[in-house]
Each structure stands twice: as C-alpha cells, then as structure tokens.
N, C-alpha and C positions, 0 to 999 in steps of 0.2 A: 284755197290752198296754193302755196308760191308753186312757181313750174317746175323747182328743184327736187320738189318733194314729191309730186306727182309723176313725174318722170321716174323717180326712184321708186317710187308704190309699182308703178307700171310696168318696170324695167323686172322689179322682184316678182311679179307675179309669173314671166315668162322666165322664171328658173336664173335671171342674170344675178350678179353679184355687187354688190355697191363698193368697186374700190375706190382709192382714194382719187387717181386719174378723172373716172367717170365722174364724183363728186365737183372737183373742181371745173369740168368741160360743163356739167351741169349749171353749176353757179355761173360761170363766165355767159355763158347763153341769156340765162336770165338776168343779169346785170345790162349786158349789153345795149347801148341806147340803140343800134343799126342793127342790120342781119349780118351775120359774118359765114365766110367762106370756111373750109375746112382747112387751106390752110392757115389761113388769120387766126383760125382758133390754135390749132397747132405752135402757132408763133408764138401767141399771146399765153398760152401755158407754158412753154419753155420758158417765159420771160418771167414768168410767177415761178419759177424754180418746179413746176409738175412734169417728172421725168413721164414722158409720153411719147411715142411712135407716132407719124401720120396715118399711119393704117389704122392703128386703133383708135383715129380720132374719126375716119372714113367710117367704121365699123362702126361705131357708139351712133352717129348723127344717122347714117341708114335703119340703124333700128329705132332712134326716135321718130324717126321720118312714117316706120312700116307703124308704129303703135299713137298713129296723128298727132303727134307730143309738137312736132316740127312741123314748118312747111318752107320749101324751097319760092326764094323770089325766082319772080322768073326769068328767064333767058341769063341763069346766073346759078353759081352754084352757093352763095349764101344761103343762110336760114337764117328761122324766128321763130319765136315760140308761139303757141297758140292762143289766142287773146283769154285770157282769166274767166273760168266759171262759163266757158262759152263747150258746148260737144265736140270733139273733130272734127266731125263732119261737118259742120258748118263755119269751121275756120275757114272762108277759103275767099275773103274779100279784103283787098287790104287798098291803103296808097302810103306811095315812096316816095322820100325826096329824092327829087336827082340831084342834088349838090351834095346831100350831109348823107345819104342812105338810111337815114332813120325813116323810122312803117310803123307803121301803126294802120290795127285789124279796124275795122268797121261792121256793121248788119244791119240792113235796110230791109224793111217787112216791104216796101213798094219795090225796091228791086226784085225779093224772092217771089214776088208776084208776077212781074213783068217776066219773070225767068218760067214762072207756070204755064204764061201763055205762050212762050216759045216752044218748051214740050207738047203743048197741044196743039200748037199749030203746024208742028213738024211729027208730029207722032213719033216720035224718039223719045225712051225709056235711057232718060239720062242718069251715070251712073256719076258723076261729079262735076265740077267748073272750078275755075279758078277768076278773079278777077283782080287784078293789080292797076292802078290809078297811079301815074304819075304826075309829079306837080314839085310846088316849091314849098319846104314847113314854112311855119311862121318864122322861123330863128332867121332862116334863109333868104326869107327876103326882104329883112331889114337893115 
C-alpha cells in the first residue's frame, strides 16, 4: 500500500477528515526523494498552488508522527515516511546523506540481535531506539 494511502486509512480511523491540503502534504512526503522539514513542506505546497497554513502543516505531520506514519531525522526537524510493508515500530533505522539529504530505512536481524544483548546486559526494559547512519549515497560521491 503507497504511504499516501495508508496514512489516509489511518488518519480516518482516528475520526480525521481527508481534505484536500492533507492529500496533497500527503503526496508530497511520499514523492519526496529527502526528508523535508515543515516548513519545506509548507513552501513546497504554496508553490503547487495548496492554500495551506504552517500550522496546519505542524498539526498534520505531528499526528503522522503520533500514528508511526512518520519519523523525524534526527537532530533536525525534517521527516520520512516509514519504509513500505515494514510495522512502525520497527521503522527506526535509517542512513542519510549529508550532501543531498536523501534516507533511506534499513533492518538488520544482526543489528536487532546485538541490540538484545544490550537489554540484557543492562537490564533495561527498552521501550524504543532510534538509529541514523550518516555517510555519502552513491549519486554523491560520484
């Protein structure tokens, strides 16, 4: 299922309303080669003619965020969408260019391993992680 659609399934079941704004913040996300910030998005739909507020583009991407549709890069207030056919909860591995900002998710069964025996070795009843890899895409260093 594209992210556009799933986000709309998801957004409807919590009583929201598919207007035409949220369609188009939708599409744009999922087009997106990079993570974009709220106001990049906000930009970027004034500039497709989507009469839209910042606030309600703050509002939309916080409740994608609360229903794991989203996740924030870190130490940044861009987003991306959740890698395809994958749970939320286990969106949480990704690596970023630092030149072009395009991410792309990853999942590693030896990482989530390595990551078991850190709960066991600390006795902590971990309730999520996040892990972000920086480096250079291929485009980037050619």
């Amino acid at each position: 299922m594209k992210f556009s659609r799933k986000a709309e399934a998801a957004l409807r079941r919590r009583g929201g309303r598919m207007t035409r704004a949220r369609r188009a913040l939708l599409e744009l996300i999922e087009k997106s080669p990079r993570p974009l910030a709220p106001r990049q998005l906000h930009r970027e739909l004034r500039r497709a003619g989507v009469r839209v507020d910042l606030v309600s583009v703050y509002r939309n991407v916080a409740a994608l965020l609360e229903l794991g549709l989203l996740h924030r890069v870190l130490g940044s207030t861009a987003v991306r969408p959740c890698a395809e056919g994958e749970r939320p909860a286990r969106c949480h591995h990704a690596v970023v260019c630092t030149a072009c900002g395009s991410a792309r998710e990853f999942h590693s069964l030896a990482l989530e391993r390595a990551l078991g025996e850190v709960r066991r070795a600390t006795r902590y009843r971990i309730s999520g992680h996040l892990l972000e890899l920086r480096g250079l895409c291929e485009s980037c260093r050619s």
